[in-house]
C-alpha angles and dihedrals in degrees: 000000000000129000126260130260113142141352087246101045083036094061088040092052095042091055105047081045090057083056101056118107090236093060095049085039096065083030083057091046094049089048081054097050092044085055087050098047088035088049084231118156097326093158089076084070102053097038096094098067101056105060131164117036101330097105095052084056096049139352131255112267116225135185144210099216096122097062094041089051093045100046089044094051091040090086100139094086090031082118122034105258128241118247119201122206112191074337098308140106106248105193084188085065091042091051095059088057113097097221083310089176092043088057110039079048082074101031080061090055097044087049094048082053108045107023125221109032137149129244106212116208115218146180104231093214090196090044097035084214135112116268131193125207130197112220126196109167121068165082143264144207107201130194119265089217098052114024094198099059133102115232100171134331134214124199142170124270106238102249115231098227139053085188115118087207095061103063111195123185119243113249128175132208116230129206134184135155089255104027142042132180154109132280147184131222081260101067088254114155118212116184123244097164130030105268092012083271129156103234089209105059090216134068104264089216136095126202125226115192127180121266093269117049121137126178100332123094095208108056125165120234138219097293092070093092096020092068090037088049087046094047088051094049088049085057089045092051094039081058096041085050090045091049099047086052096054092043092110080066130230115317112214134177121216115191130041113300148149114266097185083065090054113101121175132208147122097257092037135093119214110212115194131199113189107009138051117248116206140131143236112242115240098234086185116131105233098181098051081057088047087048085044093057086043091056089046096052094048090048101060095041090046074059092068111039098262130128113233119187094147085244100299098118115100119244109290133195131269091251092044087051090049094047088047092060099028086130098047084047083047084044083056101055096060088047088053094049094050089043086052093063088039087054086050102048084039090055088049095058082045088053095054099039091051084051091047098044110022102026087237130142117211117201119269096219101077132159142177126215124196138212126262119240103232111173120218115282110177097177092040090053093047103055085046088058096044089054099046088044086049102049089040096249089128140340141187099310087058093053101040082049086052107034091038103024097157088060090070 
């Protein structure tokens, strides 16, 4: 990050920033950490590690794990969450938000991944509705006078084709308080805005950083060891699978023969001439490498708060499910504390764009409420349900309305 002057020095600096090794190295590692959590392409990180022949023998074996851990520990948005507009619900407000839980739902899981990133807050012109944008990708000028604030903030334009062929110059968005436009890696400016104003007067972006940042703007999140832990258990599986397939052990012919006459298979026999078959026994332990993976597995997940028994527990109880992740629901509570203030700087760029471009003025008394965490309780529930059927409260049209709503 570097520290904020000017518009002019602020869009130099950020570009040459956008150039350093350091900055498109931690661009390169998030891009590693989204494949892992997208299951796109994994194999290439793991390649590297299984030369020679191996991979025309079998292929590489790659897992899912990153995006299962961070989608189990990402509880804060699990329930859509309750607005409050002057303490009431407000479904015309809600109707000028693009799926704003739906988004945010998965804003939640990329930060959890990643770690610091920005929510851009946008006007869909087509939908004439509020957008939010995650935005991964950037730089920032801060404030020398508070390290942790954003002054502007310049980003790449997502570019419409993969294709090589197709070479597309790269060109940034910059924002400032004052200022908003487009420019090349050249330092060419092309206007968005008359002016090149922002029409706004504020950036229309919040930060959300991890739980424990410090002093640091950039700060990694919980995916960090969870994709490391997952490339290392590829490389653990892609061995188990290697070592299963070479549990016949290795064949091997002593003597002169002709190789060209062999013909291997399990409903075949191989008659030699002039030569001795045989084959050299796999005394590897295949079941202290499967253990190994297990450990592996429970570890990471120990990391994060989460129980792991590979589905061999018998059922428990609601209240045995919730004592088992009392630190991942502990975990929570600081999440929902640091989304509440993200949903309230995020209310007060709504507030601004919906002035600008609608000519609207949301309240300014706004809360969230979020929803409560209640684990599964099937007895529980089943003695509440007997009780509310005897003394008349519901019966079976009410549950089948809760337990089976799309059918009404």
């Amino acid at each position: 990050m570097i520290y904020f002057n000017n518009a002019e020095q602020a869009i130099r600096e950020s570009m040459a920033r956008f150039k350093e090794n350091n900055l498109a190295k931690m661009f390169k590692y998030r891009n590693k950490l989204v494949d892992y959590y997208q299951y796109q392409n994994t194999s290439q990180y793991i390649d590297a590690y299984f030369g020679g022949s191996l991979q025309q023998e079998i292929p590489l074996y790659t897992t899912n794990i990153t995006k299962k851990i961070i989608n189990r520990i990402s509880m804060v948005y699990k329930d859509n969450p309750i607005r409050m507009y002057n303490n009431e619900q407000n479904d015309d407000i809600t109707d000028l938000m693009l799926r704003k839980n739906y988004k945010l739902k998965n804003i939640e899981r990329i930060h959890n991944l990643v770690g610091t990133m920005l929510v851009q807050v946008l006007w869909n012109v087509d939908e004439e509705k509020l957008e939010y944008r995650p935005i991964l990708e950037y730089e920032v000028t801060l404030n020398p006078d508070n390290p942790m604030e954003v002054m502007s903030v310049l980003y790449p334009m997502q570019k419409t084709t993969d294709d090589i062929l197709h070479h597309q110059e790269d060109k940034f968005i910059f924002w400032s308080a004052e200022h908003h436009y487009m420019v090349d890696s050249s330092n060419k400016i092309t206007q968005l805005n008359e002016d090149n104003i922002n029409p706004y007067g504020i950036l229309p972006f919040v930060t959300i950083q991890p739980n424990c940042v410090i002093d640091e703007y950039f700060n990694i999140g919980e995916g960090a060891d969870i994709a490391l832990a997952n490339q290392q258990i590829d490389i653990s599986m892609t061995m188990l699978q290697h070592h299963i397939r070479s549990a016949g052990g290795q064949m091997f012919v002593r003597g002169r023969v002709d190789t060209d006459n062999i013909k291997l298979g399990l409903n075949k026999v191989v008659v030699l001439e002039d030569g001795d078959f045989g084959s050299i026994n796999n005394s590897t332990d295949i079941g202290a490498i499967m253990e190994g993976i297990k450990h592996q597995i429970q570890h990471i997940c120990s990391n994060h708060h989460i129980a792991f028994d590979f589905g061999i527990a018998t059922q428990k109880s609601g209240v045995a499910i919730k004592l088992e992740n009392l630190e991942l629901l502990e975990a929570r509570e600081d999440d929902v504390e640091k989304f509440r203030m993200v949903e309230k700087d995020i209310h007060k760029i709504e507030q601004r764009i919906l002035e600008v471009d609608m000519n609207l003025n949301l309240p300014d008394d706004f809360s969230v409420d979020f929803a409560e965490i209640d684990f599964p309780d099937p007895d529980k529930e089943m003695a509440q349900w007997d009780w509310w059927m005897k003394h008349g409260i519901k019966d079976k049209i009410d549950y089948i309305m809760e337990h089976d709503p799309d059918r009404f």
